[in-house]
Structures are given as C-alpha cells and as structure tokens.
C-alpha positions, -999 to 999 in steps of 0.1 A, spaced: -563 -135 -488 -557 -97 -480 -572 -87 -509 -601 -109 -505 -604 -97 -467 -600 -56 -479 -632 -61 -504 -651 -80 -481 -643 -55 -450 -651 -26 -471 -683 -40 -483 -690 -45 -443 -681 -13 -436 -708 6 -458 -732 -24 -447 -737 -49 -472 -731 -85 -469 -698 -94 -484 -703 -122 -513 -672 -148 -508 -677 -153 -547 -669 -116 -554 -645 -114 -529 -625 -145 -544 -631 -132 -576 -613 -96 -568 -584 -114 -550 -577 -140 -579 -575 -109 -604 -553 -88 -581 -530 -116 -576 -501 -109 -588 -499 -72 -582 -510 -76 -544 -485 -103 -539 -453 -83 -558 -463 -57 -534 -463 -76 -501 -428 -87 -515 -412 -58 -515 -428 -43 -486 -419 -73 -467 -384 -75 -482 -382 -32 -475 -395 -39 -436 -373 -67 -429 -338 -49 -441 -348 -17 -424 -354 -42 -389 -323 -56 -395 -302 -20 -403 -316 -1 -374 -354 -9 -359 -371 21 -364 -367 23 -405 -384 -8 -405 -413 -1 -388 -412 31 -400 -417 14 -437 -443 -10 -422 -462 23 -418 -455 45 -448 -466 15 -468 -488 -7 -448 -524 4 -467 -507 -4 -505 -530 -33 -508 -564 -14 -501 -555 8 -527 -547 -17 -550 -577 -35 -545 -598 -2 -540 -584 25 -565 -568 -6 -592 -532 7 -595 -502 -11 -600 -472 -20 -576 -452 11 -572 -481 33 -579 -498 21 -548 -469 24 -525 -469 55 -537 -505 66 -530 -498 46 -493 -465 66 -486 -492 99 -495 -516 87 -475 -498 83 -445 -480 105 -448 -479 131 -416 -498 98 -396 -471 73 -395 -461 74 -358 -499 69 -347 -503 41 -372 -467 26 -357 -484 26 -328 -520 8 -342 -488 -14 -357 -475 -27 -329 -509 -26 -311 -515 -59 -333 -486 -71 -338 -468 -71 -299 -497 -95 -292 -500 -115 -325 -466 -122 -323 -468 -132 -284 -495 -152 -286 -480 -169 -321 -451 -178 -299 -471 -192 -270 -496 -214 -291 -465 -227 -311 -451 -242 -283 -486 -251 -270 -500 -266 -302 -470 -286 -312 -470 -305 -273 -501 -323 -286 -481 -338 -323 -468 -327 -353 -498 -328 -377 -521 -316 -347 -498 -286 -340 -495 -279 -378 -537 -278 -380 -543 -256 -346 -512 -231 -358 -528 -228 -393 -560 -219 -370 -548 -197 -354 -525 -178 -379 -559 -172 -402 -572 -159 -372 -546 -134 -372 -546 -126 -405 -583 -120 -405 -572 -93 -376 -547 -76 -392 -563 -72 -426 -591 -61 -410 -574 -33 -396 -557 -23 -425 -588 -18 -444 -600 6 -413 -565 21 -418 -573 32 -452 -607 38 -448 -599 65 -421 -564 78 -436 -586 86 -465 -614 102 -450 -590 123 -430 -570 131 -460 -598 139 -482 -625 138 -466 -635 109 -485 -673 91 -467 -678 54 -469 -700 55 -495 -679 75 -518 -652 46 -511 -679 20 -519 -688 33 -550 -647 31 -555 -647 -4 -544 -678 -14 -561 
C-alpha cells in the first residue's frame, strides 16, 4: 500500500492525476523489496523502543523515507536504508518531531475508536477499525512521500519535476 500511496503522492505533487492502475502496478513489482524493508525497519524500531526509547525513534527517523527511494530511485533493501540514513541525516530530530506529530494522535485516536468501534459488535468493530486504520495509513504515507520529497530538495536541491522524471 505504501508504495502504491508514494507513486501516487508524488505524481500529485508535480500535478498530474495519479492512475490507480500504475500505481498498483509499481507496488505489485516493488513487493517484495518494500515489504523486506518495512521488516527490518519495523523489527530495528521496535528493539530500540524496547532497549531505551530514543534509539527507536531515533531509527524510525534515520530510516523512515527507505520506501520512497525504493519506489522512486529502484534500489534494493539495504541500499535504500542506506540512501534514507544519508538523507536524513543531520534532520533526524525535526523529522522525530513530524514523527510523533502523526503518530501521538494516530495512536490516540487508534485507541479511542477501538474501544468505540468494538461497543457496536465484533464484525462491525472489525469494518469501522479497518476504516479507520487505511485512513491512517493514507496519512502517514502521505507524509513520508513529503518527507522525501523535501529531504531531497534540501539535500540536493533536487525540484519536483526532476523527482518526477525519477519517478516516472
């Protein structure tokens, strides 16, 4: 879904209309690389939360725009974290802070419409959670495609259209 979501955001960004064909089509042959990534990231985030807090967040920002630049630049797993970790390099504490911008109120209002949802029945509380959990994926997918998009222009001064014609 994230990759899906970074081609169609960029393709907003530089303002064409996003085509849920091409979109699909990127995500279903960046698969496997996109999802071995959010793996490890995930695995890497959740060890450093459970050693001391900030490492884990810390890793959440070092590597938290590997999937635009898998979808956007095509390279593979490690390659990616790597171009993410240079990319964010020197800007990790103000995207901890876009971090936990989203995700303080994702998780709080995750929490809240949980409890909520599942009041009304089991299969009813399953559909509205689902709802609302694409909801905030669409957010925070979203924001790591302006993530990238700016770390990138900051770093090399890189325009939207000279990232479209990466993306195209």
């Amino acid at each position: 879904m994230q990759a899906a979501l970074t081609r169609a955001a960029l393709m907003d960004l530089r303002g064409e209309r996003p085509s849920a064909r091409d979109c699909i089509r990127t995500a279903c042959a960046l698969l496997l690389p996109a999802s071995a990534a959010s793996i490890l990231i995930t695995f890497a985030f959740w060890l450093g939360l459970v050693l001391i807090i900030v490492p884990g967040l810390l890793l959440l920002a070092r590597w938290s725009v590997t999937t635009p630049v898998i979808v956007g630049e095509g390279r593979g797993v490690f390659a990616s974290m790597q171009r993410s970790r240079d990319l964010t390099k020197g800007s990790r504490w103000p995207l901890l802070c876009i971090w936990l911008v989203v995700l303080v109120p994702s998780i709080t209002v995750d929490i809240w419409a949980n409890a909520f949802f599942f009041s009304f029945g089991l299969t009813l509380g399953f559909l509205l959670n689902a709802l609302v959990d694409t909801a905030q994926g669409l957010v925070v997918s979203i924001a790591i495609v302006v993530m990238y998009v700016e770390l990138r222009q900051l770093k090399e001064g890189t325009s939207i259209d000279d990232l479209a014609e990466i993306f195209s």
